[in-house]
C-alpha atoms as an extended CHARMM CRD file, in Angstrom:
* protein
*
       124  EXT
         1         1  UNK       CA             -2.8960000000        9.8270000000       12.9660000000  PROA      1               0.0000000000
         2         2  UNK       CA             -5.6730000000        7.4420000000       12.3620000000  PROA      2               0.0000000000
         3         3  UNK       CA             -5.4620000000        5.2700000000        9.2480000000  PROA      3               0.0000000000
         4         4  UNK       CA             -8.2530000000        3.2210000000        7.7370000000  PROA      4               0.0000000000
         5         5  UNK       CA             -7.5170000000        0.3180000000        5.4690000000  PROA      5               0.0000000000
         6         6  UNK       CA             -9.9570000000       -0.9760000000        2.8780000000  PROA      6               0.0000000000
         7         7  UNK       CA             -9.9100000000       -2.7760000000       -0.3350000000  PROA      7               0.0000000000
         8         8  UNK       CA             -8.9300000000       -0.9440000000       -3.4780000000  PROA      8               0.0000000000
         9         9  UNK       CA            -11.2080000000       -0.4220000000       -6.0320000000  PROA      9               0.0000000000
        10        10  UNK       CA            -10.5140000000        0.3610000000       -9.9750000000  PROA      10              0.0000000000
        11        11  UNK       CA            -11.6650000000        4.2980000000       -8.9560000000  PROA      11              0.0000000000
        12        12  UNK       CA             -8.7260000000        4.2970000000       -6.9330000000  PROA      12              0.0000000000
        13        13  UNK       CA             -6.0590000000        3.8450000000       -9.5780000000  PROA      13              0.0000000000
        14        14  UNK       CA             -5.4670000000        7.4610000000      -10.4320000000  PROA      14              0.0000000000
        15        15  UNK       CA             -4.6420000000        7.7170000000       -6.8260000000  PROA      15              0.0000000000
        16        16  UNK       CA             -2.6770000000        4.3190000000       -6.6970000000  PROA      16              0.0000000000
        17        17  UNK       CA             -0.8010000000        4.8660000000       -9.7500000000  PROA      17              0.0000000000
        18        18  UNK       CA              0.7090000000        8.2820000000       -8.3560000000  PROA      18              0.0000000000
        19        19  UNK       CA              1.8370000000        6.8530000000       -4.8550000000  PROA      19              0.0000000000
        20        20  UNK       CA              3.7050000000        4.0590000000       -6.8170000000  PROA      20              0.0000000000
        21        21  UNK       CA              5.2650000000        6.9050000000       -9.1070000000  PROA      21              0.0000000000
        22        22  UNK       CA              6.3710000000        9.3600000000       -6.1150000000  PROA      22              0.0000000000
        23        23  UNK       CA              7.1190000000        6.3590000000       -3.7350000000  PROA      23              0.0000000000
        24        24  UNK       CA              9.3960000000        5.3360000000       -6.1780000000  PROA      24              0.0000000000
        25        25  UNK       CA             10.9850000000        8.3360000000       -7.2830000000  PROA      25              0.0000000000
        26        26  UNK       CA             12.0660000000        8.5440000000       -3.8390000000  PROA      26              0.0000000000
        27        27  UNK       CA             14.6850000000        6.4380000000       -3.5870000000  PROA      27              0.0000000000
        28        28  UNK       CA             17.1660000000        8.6460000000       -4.6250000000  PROA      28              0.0000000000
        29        29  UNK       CA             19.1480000000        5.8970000000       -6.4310000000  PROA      29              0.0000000000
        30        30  UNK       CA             16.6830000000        4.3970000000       -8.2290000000  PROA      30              0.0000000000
        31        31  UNK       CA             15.7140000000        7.7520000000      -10.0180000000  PROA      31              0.0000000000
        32        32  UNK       CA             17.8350000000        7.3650000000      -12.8850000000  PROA      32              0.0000000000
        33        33  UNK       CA             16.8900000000        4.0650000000      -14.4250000000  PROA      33              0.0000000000
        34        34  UNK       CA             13.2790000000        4.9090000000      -13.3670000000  PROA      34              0.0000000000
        35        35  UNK       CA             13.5670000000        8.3650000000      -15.4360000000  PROA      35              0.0000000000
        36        36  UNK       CA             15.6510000000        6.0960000000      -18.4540000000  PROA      36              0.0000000000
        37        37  UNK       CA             12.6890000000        3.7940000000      -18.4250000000  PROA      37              0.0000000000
        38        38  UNK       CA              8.7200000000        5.4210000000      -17.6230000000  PROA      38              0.0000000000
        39        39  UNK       CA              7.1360000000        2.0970000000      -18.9780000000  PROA      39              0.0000000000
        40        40  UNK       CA              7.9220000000        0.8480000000      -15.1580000000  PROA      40              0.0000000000
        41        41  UNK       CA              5.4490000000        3.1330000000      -13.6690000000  PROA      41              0.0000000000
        42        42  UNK       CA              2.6800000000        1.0740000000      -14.9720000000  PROA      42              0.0000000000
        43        43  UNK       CA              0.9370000000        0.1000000000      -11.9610000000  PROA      43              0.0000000000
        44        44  UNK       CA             -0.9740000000       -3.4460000000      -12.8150000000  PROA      44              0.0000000000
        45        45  UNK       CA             -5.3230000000       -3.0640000000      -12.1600000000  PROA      45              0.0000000000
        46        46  UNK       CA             -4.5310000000       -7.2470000000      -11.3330000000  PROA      46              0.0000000000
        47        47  UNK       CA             -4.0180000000       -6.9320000000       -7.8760000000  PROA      47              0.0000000000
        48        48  UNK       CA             -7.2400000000       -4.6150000000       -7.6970000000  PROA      48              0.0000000000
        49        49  UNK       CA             -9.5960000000       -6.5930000000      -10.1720000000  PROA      49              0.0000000000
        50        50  UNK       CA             -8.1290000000      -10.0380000000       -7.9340000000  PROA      50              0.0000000000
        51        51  UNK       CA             -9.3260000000       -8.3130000000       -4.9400000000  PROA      51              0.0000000000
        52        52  UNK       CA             -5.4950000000       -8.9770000000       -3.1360000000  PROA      52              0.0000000000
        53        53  UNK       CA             -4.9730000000       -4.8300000000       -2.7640000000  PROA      53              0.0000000000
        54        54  UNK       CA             -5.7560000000       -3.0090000000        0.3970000000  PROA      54              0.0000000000
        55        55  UNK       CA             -4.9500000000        0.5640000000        0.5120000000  PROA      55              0.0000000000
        56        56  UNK       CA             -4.7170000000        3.1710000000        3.2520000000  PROA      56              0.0000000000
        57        57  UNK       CA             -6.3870000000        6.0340000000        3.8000000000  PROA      57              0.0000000000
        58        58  UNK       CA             -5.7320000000        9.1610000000        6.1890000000  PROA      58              0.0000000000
        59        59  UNK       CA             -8.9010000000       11.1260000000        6.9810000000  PROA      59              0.0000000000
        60        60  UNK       CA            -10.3970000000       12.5950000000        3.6160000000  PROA      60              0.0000000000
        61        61  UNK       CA             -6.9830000000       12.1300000000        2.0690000000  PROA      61              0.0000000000
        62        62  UNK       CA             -7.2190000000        9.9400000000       -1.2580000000  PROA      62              0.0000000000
        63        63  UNK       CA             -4.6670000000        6.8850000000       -0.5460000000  PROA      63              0.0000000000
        64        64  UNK       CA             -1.6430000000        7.4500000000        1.1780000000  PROA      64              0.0000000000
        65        65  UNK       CA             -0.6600000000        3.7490000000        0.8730000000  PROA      65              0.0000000000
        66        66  UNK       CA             -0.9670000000        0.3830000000       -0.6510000000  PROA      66              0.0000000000
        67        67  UNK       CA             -0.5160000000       -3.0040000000       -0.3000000000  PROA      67              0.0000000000
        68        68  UNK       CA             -1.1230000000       -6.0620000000       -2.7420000000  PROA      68              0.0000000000
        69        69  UNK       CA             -0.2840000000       -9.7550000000       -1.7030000000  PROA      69              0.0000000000
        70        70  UNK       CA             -0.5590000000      -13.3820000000       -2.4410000000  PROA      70              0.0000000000
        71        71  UNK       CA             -1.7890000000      -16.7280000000       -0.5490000000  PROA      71              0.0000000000
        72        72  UNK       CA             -0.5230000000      -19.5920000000       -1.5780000000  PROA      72              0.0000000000
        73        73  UNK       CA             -1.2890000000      -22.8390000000        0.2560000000  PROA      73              0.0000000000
        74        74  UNK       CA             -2.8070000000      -21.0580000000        3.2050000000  PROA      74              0.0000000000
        75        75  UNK       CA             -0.1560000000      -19.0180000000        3.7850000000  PROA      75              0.0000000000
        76        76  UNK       CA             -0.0750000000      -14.9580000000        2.8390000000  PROA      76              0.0000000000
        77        77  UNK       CA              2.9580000000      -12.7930000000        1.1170000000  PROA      77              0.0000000000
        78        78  UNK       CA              3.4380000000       -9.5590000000        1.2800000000  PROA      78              0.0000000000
        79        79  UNK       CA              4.0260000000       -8.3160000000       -2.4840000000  PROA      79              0.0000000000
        80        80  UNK       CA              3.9780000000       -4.9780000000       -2.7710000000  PROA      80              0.0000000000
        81        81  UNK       CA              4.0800000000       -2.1750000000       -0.2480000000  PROA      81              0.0000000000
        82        82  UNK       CA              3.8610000000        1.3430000000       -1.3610000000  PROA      82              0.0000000000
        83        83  UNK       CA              3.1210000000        4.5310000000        0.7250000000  PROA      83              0.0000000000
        84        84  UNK       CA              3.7040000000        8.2040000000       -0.0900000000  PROA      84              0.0000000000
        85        85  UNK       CA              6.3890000000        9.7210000000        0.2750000000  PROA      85              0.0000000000
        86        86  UNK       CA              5.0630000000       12.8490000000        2.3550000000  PROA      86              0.0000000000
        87        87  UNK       CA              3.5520000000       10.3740000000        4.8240000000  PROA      87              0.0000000000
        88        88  UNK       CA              6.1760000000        7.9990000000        5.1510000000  PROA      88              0.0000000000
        89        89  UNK       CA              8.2900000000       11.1390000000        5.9740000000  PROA      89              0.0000000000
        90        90  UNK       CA              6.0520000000       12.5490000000        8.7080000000  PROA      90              0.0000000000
        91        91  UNK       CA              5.6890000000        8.7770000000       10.0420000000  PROA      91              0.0000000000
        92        92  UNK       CA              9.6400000000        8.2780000000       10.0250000000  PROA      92              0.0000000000
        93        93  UNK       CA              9.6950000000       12.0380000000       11.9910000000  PROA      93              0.0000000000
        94        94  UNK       CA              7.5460000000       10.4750000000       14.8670000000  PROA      94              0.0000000000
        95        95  UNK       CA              9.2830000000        7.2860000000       15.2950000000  PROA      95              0.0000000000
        96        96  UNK       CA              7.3020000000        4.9830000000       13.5520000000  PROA      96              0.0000000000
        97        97  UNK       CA             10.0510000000        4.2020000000       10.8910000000  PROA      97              0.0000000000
        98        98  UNK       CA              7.8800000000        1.7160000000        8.1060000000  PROA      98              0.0000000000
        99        99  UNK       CA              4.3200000000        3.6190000000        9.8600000000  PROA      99              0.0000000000
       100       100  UNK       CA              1.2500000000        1.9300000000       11.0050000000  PROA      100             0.0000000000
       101       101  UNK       CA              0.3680000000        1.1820000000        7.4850000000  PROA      101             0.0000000000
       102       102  UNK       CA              3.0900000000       -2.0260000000        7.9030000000  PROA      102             0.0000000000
       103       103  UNK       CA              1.4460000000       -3.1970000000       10.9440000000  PROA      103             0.0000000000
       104       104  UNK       CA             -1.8180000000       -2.2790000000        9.5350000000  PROA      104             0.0000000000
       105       105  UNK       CA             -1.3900000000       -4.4520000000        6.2170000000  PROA      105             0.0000000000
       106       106  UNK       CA              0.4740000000       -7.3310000000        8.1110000000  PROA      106             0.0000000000
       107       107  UNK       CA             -3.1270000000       -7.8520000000        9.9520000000  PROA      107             0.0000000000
       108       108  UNK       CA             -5.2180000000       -7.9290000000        7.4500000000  PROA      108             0.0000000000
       109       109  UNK       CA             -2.6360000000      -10.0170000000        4.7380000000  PROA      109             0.0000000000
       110       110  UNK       CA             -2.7810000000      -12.7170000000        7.5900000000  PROA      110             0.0000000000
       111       111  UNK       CA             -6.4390000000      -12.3000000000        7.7990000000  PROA      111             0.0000000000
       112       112  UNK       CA             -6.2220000000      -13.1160000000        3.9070000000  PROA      112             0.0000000000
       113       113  UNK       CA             -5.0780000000      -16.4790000000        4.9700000000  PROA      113             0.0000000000
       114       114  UNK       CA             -7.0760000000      -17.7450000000        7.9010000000  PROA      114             0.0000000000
       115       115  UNK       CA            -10.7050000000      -17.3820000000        9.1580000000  PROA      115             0.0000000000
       116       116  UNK       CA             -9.5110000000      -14.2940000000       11.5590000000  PROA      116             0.0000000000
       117       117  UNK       CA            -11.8890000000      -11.3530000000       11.7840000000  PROA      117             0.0000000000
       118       118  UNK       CA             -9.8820000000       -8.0740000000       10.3820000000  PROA      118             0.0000000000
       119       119  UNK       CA            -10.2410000000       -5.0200000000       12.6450000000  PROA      119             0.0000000000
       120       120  UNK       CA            -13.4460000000       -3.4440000000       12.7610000000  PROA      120             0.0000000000
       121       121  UNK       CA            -14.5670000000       -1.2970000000        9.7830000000  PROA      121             0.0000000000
       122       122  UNK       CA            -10.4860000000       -1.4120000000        9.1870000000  PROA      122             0.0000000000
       123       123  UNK       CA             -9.5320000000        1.0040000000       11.7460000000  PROA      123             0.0000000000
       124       124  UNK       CA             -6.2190000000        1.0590000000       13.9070000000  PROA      124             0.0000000000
């Protein structure tokens, strides 16, 4: 499985905002209030527009992941971390319980912070 990372752009939201909806629909006991209360699948364009969203990408799949996060005083959080379900699944089948895309986003997040060089055209 070879994943490539870039940033998000605002064409990607259709794609964004449905891997937040089904990766949240998938905890099983979160469903309920989720179903009471669909304003909470409004996925924000902030991260996107702020340029702190990378999302991952699976061959000529649209995203199969995302990940938004925050520096503050030279130092990078994690905020969000989102991948579908489907993948996740296959992922957790192989062994690789969170996937690559957590090692993947953990790279370039601390990249965010420091003068490191991401990987190479985003490729793991």
């Amino acid at each position: 499985m070879r994943i490539f990372m870039r940033d998000a752009e605002m064409a990607d939201m259709e794609h964004l905002q449905d891997v937040f909806k089904r990766a949240s629909m998938s905890n099983e006991n979160d469903r309920g209030p989720l179903l009471e209360h669909p304003e909470w699948f409004v996925l924000s364009e902030k991260a996107v527009k702020e340029g702190r969203m990378r999302v991952a990408v699976e061959g000529h799949d649209p995203v199969v992941g995302f990940a938004t996060y925050l520096v503050s005083d030279g130092v990078a959080e994690l905020e969000d971390l989102f991948v579908d379900p489907a993948v996740g699944a296959a992922w957790n089948r192989q062994g690789a319980r969170a996937g690559p895309f957590g090692t993947i986003a953990s790279v370039w997040i601390r990249c965010a912070a420091s003068d490191c060089q991401p990987p190479r055209n985003g490729v793991l």
